[in-house]
NUTOR-392577 format. One record per residue (C-alpha): x negated, y negated, z; residue number from 1; residue in three letters. Coordinates in steps of 0.1 Angstrom, whole numbers, plus 2048, in hexadecimal, padded with zeros to 3 digits. Layout:
residues N
c1 | c2 | c3 | num | residuo
X | Y | Z | NUM | Ala
...
***
This chain:
residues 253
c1 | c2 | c3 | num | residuo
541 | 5EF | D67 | 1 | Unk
525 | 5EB | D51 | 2 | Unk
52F | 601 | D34 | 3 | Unk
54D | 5EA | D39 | 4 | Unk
53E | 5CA | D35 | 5 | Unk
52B | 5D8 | D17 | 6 | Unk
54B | 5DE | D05 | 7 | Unk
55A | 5C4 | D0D | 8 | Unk
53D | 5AF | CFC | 9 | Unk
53D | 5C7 | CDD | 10 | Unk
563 | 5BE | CDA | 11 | Unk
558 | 597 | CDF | 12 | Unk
53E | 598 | CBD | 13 | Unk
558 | 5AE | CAD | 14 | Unk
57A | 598 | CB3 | 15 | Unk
564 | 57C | CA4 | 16 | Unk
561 | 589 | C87 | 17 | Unk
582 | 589 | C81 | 18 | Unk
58F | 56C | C95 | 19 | Unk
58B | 547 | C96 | 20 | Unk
591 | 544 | CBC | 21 | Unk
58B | 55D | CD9 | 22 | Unk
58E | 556 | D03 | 23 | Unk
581 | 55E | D1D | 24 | Unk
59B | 55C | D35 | 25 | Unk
59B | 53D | D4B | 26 | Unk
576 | 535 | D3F | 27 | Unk
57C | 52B | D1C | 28 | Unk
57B | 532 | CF6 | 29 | Unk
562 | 539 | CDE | 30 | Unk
568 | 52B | CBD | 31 | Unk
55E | 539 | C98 | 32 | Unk
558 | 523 | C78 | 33 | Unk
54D | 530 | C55 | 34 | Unk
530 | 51B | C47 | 35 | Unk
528 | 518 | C23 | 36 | Unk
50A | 51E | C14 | 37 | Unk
4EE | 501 | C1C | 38 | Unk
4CA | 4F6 | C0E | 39 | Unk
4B3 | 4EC | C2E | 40 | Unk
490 | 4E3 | C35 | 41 | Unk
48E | 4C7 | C18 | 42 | Unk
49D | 4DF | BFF | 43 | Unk
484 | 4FB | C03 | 44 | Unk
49D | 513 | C15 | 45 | Unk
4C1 | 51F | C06 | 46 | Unk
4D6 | 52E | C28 | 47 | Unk
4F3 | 549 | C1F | 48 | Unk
515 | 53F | C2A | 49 | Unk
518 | 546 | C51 | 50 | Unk
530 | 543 | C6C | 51 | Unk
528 | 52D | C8A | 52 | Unk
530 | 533 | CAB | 53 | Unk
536 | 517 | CCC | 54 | Unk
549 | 517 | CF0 | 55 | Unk
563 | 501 | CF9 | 56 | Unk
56F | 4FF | D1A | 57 | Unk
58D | 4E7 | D11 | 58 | Unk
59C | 509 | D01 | 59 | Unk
5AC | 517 | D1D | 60 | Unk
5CB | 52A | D11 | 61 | Unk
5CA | 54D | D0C | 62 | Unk
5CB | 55D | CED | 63 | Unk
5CC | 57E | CF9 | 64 | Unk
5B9 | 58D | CDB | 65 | Unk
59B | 59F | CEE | 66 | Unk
5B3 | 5AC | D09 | 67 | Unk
5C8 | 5BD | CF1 | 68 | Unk
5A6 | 5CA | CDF | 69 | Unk
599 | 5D7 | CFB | 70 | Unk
5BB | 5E7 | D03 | 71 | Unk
5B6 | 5F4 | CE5 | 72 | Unk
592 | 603 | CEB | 73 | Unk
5A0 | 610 | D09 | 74 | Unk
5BF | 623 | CF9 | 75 | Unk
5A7 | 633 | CE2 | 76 | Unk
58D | 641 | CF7 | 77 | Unk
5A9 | 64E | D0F | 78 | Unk
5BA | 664 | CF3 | 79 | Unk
598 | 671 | CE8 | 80 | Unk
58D | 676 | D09 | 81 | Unk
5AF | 68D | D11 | 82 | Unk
5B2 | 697 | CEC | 83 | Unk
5D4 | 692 | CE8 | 84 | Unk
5E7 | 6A5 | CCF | 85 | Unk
60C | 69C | CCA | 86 | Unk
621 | 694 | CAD | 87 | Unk
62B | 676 | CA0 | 88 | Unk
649 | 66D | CB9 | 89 | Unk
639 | 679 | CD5 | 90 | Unk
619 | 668 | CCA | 91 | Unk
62E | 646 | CC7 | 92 | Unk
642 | 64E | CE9 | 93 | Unk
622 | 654 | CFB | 94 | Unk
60F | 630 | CEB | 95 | Unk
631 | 61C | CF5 | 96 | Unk
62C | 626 | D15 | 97 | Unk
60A | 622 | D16 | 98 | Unk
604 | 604 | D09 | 99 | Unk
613 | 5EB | D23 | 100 | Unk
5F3 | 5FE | D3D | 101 | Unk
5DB | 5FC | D29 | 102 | Unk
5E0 | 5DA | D22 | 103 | Unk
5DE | 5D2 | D47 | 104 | Unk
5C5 | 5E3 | D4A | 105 | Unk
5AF | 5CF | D2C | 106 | Unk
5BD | 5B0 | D45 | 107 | Unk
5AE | 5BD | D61 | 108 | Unk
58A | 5C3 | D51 | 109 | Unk
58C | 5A2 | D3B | 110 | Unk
58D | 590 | D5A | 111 | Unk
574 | 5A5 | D6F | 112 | Unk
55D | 59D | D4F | 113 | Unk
568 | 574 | D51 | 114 | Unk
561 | 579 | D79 | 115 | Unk
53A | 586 | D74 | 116 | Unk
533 | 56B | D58 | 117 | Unk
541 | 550 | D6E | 118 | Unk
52D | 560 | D8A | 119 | Unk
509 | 563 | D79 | 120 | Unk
510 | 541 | D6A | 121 | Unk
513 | 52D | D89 | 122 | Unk
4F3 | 542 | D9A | 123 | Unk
4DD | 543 | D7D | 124 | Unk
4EA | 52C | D60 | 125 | Unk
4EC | 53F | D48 | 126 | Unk
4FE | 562 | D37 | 127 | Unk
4F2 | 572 | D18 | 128 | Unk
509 | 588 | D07 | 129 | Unk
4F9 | 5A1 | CF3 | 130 | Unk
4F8 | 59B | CCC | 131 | Unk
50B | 579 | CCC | 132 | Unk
4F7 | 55E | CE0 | 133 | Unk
4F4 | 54F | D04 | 134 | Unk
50D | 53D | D1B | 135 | Unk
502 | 523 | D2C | 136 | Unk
508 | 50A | D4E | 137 | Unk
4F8 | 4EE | D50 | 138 | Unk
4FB | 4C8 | D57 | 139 | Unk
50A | 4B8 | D75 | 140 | Unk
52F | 4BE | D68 | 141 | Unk
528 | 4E5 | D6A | 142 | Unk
52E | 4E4 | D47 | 143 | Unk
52D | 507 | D2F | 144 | Unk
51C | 505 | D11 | 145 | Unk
517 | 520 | CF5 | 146 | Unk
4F4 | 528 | CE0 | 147 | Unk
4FE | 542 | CC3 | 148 | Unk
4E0 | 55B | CBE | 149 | Unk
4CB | 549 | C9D | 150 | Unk
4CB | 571 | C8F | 151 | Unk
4EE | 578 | C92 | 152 | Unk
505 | 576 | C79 | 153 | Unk
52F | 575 | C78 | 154 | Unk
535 | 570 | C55 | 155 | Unk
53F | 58A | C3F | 156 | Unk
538 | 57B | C1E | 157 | Unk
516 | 577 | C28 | 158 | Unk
50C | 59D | C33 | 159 | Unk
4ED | 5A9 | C25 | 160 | Unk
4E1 | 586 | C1A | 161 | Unk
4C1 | 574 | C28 | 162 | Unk
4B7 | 54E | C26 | 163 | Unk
4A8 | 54A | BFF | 164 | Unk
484 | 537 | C00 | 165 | Unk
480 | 51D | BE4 | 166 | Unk
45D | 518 | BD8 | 167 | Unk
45A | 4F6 | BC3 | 168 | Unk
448 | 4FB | BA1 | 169 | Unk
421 | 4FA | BA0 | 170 | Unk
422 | 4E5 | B82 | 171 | Unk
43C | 4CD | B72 | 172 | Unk
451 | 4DD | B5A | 173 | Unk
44C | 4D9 | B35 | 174 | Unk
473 | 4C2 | B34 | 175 | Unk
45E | 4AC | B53 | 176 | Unk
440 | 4A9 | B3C | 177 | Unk
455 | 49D | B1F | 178 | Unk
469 | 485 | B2E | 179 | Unk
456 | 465 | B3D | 180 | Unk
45D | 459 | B5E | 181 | Unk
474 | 434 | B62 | 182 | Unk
45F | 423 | B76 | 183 | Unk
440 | 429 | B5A | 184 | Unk
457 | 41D | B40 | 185 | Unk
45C | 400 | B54 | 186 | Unk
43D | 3FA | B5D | 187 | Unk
42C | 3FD | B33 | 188 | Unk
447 | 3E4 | B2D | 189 | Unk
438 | 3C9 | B46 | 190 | Unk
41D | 3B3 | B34 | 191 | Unk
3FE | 3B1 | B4A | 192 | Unk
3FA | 396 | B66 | 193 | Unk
3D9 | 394 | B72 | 194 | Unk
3C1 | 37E | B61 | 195 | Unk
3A8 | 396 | B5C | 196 | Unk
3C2 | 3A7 | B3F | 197 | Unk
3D0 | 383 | B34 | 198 | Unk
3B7 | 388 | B11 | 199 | Unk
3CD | 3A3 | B0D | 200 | Unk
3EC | 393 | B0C | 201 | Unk
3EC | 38B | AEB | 202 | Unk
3E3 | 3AF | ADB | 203 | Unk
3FE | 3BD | AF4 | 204 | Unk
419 | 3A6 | AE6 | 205 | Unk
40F | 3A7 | AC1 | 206 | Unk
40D | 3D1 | AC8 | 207 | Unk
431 | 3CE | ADD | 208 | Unk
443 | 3BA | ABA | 209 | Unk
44E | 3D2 | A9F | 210 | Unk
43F | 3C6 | A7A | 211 | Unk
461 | 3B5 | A6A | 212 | Unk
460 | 39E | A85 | 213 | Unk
43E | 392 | A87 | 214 | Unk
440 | 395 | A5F | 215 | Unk
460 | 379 | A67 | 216 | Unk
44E | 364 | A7D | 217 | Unk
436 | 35F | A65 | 218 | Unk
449 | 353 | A4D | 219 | Unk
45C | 33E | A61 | 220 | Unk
43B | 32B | A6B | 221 | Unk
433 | 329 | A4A | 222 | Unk
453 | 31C | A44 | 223 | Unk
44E | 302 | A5F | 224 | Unk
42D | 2FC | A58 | 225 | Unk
434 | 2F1 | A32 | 226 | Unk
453 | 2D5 | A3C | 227 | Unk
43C | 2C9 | A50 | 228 | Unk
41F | 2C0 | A3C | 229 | Unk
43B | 2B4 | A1D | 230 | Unk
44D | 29E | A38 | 231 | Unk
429 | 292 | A42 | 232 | Unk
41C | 28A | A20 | 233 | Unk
43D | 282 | A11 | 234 | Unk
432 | 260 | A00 | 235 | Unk
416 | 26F | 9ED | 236 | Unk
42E | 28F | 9E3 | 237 | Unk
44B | 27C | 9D9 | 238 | Unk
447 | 278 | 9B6 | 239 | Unk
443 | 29A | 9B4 | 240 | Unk
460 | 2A2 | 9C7 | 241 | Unk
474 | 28E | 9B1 | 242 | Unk
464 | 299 | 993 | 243 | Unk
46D | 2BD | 9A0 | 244 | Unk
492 | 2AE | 9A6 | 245 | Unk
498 | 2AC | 984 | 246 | Unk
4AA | 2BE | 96A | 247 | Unk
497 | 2D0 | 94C | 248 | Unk
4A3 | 2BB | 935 | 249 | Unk
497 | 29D | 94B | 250 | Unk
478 | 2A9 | 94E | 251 | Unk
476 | 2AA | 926 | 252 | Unk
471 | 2CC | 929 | 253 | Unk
***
């Protein structure tokens, strides 16, 4: 009965690999989805693709698919056992035949192995099936959970590949060094507040103008500054103003 059970549970890891869905007769299914590749632990660790395993009670209908693998298992080891050699019809003829009682028989033991798990789970809580993970019992519902084994793994794609540690740089990169951070940018651009800097204010915005504008301002003052002394000593300037009115010709020059 053991060596039994231990196939059975070789055939369970096995069918998973190739299948999405697999029951366990009147217990439930276990289900199988691919995961893509994923960065964890604050982007320090790059996972392979993987394929996750879970329980689900609500999947009662039966597939059939370890049944007719262990039927399988079983036609196999009988025609090594007797070593059968036949031709091809007979070989055929004797499988036809065959086939119908060994796949009662796979019925049989699949639900023998159901019995014992539903057994051991209701006296100890829990049933660990070797190379896949743990079922579980628990709660006040009874109900059966599945815990996948962290070192196992069901996908394909990802044999032969382990989790990839990142190590971050020791040192910022010479294109890190080269290019200045926003927020500094943003902060050089902000004139100072406190008063202890205010003497400064006027260097930082003289040294924050380029030289054609300050070299406009100037002259605009200058501008501003000579209308204003004409318009303030316009009596005493206006003959000369009106002098300077005048033609050449007026002028006698």
């Amino acid at each position: 009965m053991d060596n039994q059970f231990a196939i059975i549970s070789r055939l369970i890891r096995e069918q998973l690999l190739l299948h999405n869905r697999l029951s366990l007769p009147g217990l439930g299914s276990f289900l199988a989805e691919d995961q893509p590749s994923m960065i964890t632990d604050d982007g320090r660790l790059v996972r392979p693709p993987g394929r996750t395993i879970s329980f689900s009670v609500k999947e009662i209908w039966n597939d059939e698919i370890l049944e007719r693998a262990y039927a399988a298992e079983l036609e196999e080891t009988m025609l090594e056992l007797d070593d059968v050699s036949l031709d091809q019809e007979e070989g055929e003829g004797l499988k036809n035949d065959s086939s119908t009682l060994f796949i009662d028989q796979a019925k049989r033991d699949v639900s023998k192995f159901v019995s014992a798990i539903e057994l051991q789970l209701q006296t100890s809580g829990f049933y660990v099936i070797p190379d896949l993970g743990t079922l579980k019992m628990a709660g006040k519902r009874r109900e059966v959970s599945f815990t996948q084994l962290p070192e196992s793994d069901f996908a394909p794609q990802a044999f032969g590949l382990s989790p990839l540690s990142i190590k971050p740089l020791p040192s910022p990169s010479r294109l890190q060094k080269s290019i200045p951070r926003v927020d500094n940018l943003h902060q050089s651009a902000k004139p100072p507040k406190t008063k202890k800097h205010k003497k400064h204010l006027k260097s930082w915005i003289l040294s924050s103008l380029p030289k054609w504008l300050l070299l406009l301002l100037g002259i605009l003052l200058l501008f501003l500054l000579l209308c204003f002394l004409i318009y303030l000593f316009r009596a005493e300037l206006k003959p000369f103003l009106e002098w300077l009115l005048l033609s050449p010709w007026e002028r006698g020059i």
